[in-house]
C-alpha positions in Angstrom: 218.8 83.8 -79.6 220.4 87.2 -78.5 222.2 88.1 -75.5 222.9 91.4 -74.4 226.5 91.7 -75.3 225.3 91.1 -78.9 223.4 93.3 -79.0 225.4 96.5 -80.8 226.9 93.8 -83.9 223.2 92.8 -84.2 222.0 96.6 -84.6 225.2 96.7 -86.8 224.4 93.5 -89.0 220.5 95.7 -89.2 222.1 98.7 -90.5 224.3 96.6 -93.1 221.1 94.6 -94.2 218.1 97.1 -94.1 220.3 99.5 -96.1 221.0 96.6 -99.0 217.1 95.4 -98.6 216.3 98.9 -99.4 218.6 99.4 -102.4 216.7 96.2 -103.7 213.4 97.8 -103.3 214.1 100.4 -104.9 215.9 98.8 -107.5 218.8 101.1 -107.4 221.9 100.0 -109.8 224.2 98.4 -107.2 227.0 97.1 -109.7 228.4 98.3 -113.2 230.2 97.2 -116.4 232.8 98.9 -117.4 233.7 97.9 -121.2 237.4 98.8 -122.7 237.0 101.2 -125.6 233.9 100.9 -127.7 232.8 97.6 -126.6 229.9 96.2 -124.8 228.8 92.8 -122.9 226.7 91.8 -125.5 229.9 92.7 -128.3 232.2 90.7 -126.3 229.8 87.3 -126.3 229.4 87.3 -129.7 233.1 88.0 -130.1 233.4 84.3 -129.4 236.4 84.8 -126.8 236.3 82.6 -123.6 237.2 85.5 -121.0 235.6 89.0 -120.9 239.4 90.6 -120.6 237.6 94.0 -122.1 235.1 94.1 -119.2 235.3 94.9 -115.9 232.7 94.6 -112.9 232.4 97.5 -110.5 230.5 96.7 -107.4 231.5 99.7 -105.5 228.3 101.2 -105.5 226.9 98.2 -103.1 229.9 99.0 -100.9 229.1 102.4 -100.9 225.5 102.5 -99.2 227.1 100.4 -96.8 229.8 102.2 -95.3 232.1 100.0 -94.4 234.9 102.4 -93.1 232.6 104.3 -91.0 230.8 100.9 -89.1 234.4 101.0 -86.2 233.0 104.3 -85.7 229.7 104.1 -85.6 229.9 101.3 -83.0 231.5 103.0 -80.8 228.4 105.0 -80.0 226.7 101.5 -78.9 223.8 100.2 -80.1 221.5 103.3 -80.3 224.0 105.5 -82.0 223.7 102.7 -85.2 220.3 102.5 -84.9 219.5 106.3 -85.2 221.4 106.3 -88.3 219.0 103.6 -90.0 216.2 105.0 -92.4 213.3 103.6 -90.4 210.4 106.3 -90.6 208.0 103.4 -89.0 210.3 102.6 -86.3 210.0 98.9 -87.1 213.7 97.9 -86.8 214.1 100.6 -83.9 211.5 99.2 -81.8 212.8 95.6 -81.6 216.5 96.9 -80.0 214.6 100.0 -77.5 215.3 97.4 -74.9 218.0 95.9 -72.4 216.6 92.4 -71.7 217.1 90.1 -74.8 213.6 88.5 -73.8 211.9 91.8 -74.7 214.3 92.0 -78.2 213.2 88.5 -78.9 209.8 89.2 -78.5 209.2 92.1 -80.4 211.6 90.0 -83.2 208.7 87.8 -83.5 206.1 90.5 -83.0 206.9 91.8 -86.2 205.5 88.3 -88.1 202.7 87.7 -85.8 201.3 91.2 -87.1 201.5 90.7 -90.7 198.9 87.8 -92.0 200.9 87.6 -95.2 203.8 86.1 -93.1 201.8 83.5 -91.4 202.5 81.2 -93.5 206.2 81.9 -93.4 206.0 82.2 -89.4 204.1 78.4 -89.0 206.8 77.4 -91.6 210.2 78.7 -90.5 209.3 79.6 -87.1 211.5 77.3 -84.9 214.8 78.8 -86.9 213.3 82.1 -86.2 212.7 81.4 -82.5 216.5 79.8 -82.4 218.9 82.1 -84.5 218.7 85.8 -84.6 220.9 86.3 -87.7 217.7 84.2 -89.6 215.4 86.0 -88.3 216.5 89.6 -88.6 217.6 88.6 -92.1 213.5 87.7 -93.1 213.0 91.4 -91.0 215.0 93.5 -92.7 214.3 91.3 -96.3 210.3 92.2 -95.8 210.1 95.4 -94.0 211.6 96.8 -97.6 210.1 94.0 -100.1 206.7 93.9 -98.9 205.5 92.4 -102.5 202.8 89.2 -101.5 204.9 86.9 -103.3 208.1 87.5 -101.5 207.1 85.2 -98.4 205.6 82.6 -100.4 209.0 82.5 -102.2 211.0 82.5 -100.0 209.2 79.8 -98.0 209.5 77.6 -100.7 213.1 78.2 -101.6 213.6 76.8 -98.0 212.0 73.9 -98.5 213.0 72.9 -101.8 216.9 73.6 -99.7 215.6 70.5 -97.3 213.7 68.6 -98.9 214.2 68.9 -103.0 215.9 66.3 -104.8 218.4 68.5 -106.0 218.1 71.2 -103.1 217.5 75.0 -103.7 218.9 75.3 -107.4 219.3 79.5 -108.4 218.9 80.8 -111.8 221.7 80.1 -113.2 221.5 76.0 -111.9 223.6 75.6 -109.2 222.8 73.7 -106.1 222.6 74.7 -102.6 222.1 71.7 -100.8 222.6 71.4 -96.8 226.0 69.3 -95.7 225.8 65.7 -95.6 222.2 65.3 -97.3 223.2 62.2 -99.0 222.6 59.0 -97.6 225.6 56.4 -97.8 228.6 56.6 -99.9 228.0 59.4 -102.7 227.2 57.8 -106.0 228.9 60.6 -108.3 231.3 63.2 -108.6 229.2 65.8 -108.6 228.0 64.7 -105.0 231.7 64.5 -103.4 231.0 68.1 -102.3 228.1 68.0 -100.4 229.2 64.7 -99.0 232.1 66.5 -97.8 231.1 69.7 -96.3 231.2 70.1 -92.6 227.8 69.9 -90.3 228.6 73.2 -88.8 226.3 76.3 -87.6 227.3 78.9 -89.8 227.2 76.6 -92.8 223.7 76.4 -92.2 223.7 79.8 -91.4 224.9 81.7 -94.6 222.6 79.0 -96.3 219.8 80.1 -95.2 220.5 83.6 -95.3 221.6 83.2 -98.9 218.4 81.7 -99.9 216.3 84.3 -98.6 218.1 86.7 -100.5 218.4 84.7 -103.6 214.5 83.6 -103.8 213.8 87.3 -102.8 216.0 89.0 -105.6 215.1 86.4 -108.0 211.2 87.9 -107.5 212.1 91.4 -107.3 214.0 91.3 -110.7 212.3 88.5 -111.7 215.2 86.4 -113.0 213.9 83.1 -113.2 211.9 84.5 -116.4 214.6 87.2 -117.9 217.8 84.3 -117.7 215.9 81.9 -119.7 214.6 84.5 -122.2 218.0 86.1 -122.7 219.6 82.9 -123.8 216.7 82.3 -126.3 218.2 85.0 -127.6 221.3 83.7 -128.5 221.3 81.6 -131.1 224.8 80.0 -131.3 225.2 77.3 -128.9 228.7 78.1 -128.2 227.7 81.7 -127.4 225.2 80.6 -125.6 227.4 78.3 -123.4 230.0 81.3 -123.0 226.6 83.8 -121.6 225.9 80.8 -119.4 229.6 81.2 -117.7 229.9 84.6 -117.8 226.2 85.4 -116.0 227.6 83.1 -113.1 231.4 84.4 -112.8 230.2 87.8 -112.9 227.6 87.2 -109.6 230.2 84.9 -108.5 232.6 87.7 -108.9 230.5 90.3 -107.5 229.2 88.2 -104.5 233.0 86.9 -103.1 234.2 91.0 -103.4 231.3 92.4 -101.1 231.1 89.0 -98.4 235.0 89.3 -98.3 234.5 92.8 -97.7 232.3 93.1 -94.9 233.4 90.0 -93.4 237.0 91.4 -92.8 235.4 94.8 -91.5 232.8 93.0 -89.3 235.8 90.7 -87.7 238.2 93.7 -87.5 235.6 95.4 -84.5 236.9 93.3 -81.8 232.6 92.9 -80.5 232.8 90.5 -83.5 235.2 88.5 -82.8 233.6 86.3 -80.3 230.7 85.4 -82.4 231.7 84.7 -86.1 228.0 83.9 -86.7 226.8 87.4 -87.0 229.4 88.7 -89.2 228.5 85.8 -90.9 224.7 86.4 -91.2 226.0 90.0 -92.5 228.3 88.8 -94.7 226.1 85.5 -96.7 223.2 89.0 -96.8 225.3 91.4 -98.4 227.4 88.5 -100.8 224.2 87.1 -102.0 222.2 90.7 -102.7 225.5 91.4 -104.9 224.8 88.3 -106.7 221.4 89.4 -107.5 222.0 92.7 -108.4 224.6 91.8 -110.7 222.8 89.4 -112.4 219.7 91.8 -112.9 222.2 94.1 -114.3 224.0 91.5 -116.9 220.7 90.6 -117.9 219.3 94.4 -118.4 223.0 94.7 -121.0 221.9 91.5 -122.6 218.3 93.2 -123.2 216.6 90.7 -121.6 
């Protein structure tokens, strides 16, 4: 739920996400390699060599549309000065906050998937974590006001439930497991499982979960990844190459997505409004972490040809 003190991070958290949402729509290069010399990715995996010390990643154009150094600012004009900022010709995301009573925000919130038959099925699916945490649903608003693509509810949808109920939870692209805390039943029965069996039951685990898989099953349709990752490893035929593109595809997202959720998390915290609800700059932070996993990996695959 909101509360009216929240309201100016929220409309901050909706400027952060509709502006990344948007860049995803429009496909717009969010990260770049950077190769020493004459190189290139593709040179450097057949080189054989464990660590890409010739390449570098540059994710600064996904900090860049989000303008980090200018959100202290930008909050000071409360919660209408963000909005106006936000490139909302329909007035979709400015319609939900043109009110003071949180009833009236939460409302309209849910207005926006009562309206739209193809998120029916999402709305009968998801909607209690809708109805009971904001950061969710603002996420799924600002994800399909931009990606309006019939498949992108459906996807999403069912990377939620695979996340509950799959044996091995939501697993991304590149085959790691998102699986919520404490999903095992007794003692774990492997290695591998310690982790899970271990993480904390908290609210904003479950919170940049689900965020993250929204973004995940959304970018893995809008780049269509689960089709180009498999095909650029056919590609290689060297199984020890092969192995290394497997590593490399991960640590780069990997590297991508802890520079950009460090990033806003420490500016999101460092407005003192944010402080006293570490959820939303987390819901802002799991959005913007994850869509610079995506992008990166769309953009590793488009070097590798794939």
């Amino acid at each position: 739920m909101i509360t009216l003190a929240d309201k100016p991070n929220y409309a901050t958290v909706t400027f952060l996400q509709d502006a990344i949402a948007g860049a995803l729509a429009g496909k717009i290069a969010l990260v770049n390699f950077h190769a020493a010399g004459d190189t290139s990715l593709p040179h450097e995996l057949r080189t054989g060599q464990s660590l890409p010390r010739n390449l570098a990643l540059d994710f600064s154009p996904l900090l860049d549309i989000l303008h980090l150094p200018q959100l202290p600012q930008l909050g000071t004009g409360g919660p209408n000065g963000i909005l106006e900022v936000l490139a909302d010709p329909l007035g979709e995301l400015k319609r939900i906050f043109a009110d003071d009573d949180p009833t009236v925000i939460f409302a309209r919130m849910m207005d926006f998937f009562n309206q739209k038959p193809e998120l029916a099925n999402l709305a009968s699916t998801l909607g209690s974590f809708l109805e009971g945490q904001f950061g969710i649903a603002l996420s799924m608003v600002t994800t399909f006001k931009n990606l309006t693509d019939p498949k992108f509810p459906r996807a999403v949808v069912d990377a939620a439930l695979q996340y509950f109920f799959g044996k091995d939870g939501f697993v991304t692209v590149d085959q790691i497991h998102v699986t919520p805390p404490m999903q095992l039943g007794g003692a774990p029965q492997q290695l591998s499982d310690l982790s899970s069996f271990l993480s904390q039951k908290t609210g904003e685990r479950y919170l940049r979960d689900i965020i993250a898989i929204i973004v995940e099953a959304a970018g893995d349709v809008q780049y269509n990844l689960r089709d180009r990752y498999p095909r650029m490893l056919a590609q290689i035929t060297a199984s020890a190459q092969q192995e290394t593109a497997k590593r490399w595809f991960t640590g780069f997202a990997s590297m991508a997505e802890a520079g950009v959720t460090t990033a806003v998390e420490e500016t999101l915290l460092g407005i003192g409004t944010f402080q006293g609800n570490r959820l939303i700059a987390a819901s802002a932070a799991a959005y913007a972490g994850t869509a610079a996993r995506k992008a990166t990996q769309h953009v590793f695959l488009s070097e590798m040809g794939a």
